[in-house]
C-alpha positions in Angstrom: -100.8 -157.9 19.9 -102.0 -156.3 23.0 -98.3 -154.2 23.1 -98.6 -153.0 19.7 -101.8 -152.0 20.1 -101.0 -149.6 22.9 -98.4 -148.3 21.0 -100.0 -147.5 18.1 -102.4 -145.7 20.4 -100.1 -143.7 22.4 -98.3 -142.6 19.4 -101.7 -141.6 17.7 -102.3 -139.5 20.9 -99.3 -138.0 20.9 -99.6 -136.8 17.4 -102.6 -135.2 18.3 -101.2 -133.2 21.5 -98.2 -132.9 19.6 -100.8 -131.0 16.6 -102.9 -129.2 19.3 -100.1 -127.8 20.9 -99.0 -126.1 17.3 -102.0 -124.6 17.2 -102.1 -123.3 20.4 -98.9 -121.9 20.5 -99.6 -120.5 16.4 -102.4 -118.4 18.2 -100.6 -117.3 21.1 -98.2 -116.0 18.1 -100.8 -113.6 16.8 -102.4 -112.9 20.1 -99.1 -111.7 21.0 -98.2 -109.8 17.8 -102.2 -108.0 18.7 -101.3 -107.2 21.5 -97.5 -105.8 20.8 -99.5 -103.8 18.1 -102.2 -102.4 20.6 -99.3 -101.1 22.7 -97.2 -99.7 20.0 -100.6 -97.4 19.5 -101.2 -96.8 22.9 -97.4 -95.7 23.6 -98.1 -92.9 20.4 -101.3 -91.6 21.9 -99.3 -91.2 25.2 -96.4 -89.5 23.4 -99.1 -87.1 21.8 -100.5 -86.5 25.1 -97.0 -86.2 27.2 -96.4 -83.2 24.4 -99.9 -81.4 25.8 -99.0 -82.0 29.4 -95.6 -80.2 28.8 -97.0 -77.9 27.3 -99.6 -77.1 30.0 -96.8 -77.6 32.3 -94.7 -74.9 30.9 -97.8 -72.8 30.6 -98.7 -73.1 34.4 -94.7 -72.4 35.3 -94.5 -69.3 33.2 -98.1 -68.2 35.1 -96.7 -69.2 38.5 -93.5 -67.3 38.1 -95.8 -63.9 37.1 -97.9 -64.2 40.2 -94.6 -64.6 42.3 -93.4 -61.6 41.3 -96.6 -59.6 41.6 -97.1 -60.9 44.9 -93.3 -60.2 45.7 -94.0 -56.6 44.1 -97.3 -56.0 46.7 -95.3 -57.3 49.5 -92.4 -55.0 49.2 -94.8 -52.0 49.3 -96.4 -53.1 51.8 -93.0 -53.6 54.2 -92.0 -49.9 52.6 -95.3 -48.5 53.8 -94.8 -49.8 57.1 -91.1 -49.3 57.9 -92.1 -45.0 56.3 -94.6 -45.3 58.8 -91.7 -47.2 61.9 -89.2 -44.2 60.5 -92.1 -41.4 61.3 -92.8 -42.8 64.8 -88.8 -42.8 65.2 -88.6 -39.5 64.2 -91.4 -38.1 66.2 -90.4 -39.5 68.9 -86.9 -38.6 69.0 -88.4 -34.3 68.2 -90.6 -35.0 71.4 -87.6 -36.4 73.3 -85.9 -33.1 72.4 -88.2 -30.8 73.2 -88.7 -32.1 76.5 -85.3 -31.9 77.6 -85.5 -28.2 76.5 
């Protein structure tokens, strides 16, 4: 009787693991589907805000390529002002070269 008993025990306790771990894995079913949901919002919001930051990135492009050629533009009168000013030097020097040898 002692065998039987044991039996009936171990099958009673198996049941009831057996029913705990359908519940457990029933709310690891919805925990999941939460948390698939959670993620399907945050990967919209990041969409949303992916469409500002290219926008602000074209923005800061279009901004960077004006002050390059402004600065380009400043630059090349700069370098014209000094090579006039090389070219006079040149040109002085080469009159006073000639009037010395006359």
């Amino acid at each position: 009787m002692d065998v039987s008993y044991l039996q009936f025990l171990l099958y009673v306790l198996g049941a009831v693991l057996l029913g705990a771990l359908i519940v457990l894995v029933i709310k690891l079913i919805y925990s999941v589907n939460r948390v698939n949901e959670i993620l399907d919002s945050v990967e919209k919001k990041m969409k949303t805000v992916d469409k500002a930051f290219n926008a602000v990135d074209k923005v800061v492009d279009s901004f960077s390529a004006a002050t390059d050629k402004v600065v380009d533009g400043i630059a090349s009168v700069i370098s014209k002002i000094f090579n006039h000013k090389k070219k006079k030097n040149k040109i002085n020097n080469i009159e006073k070269e000639e009037d010395k040898d006359e």
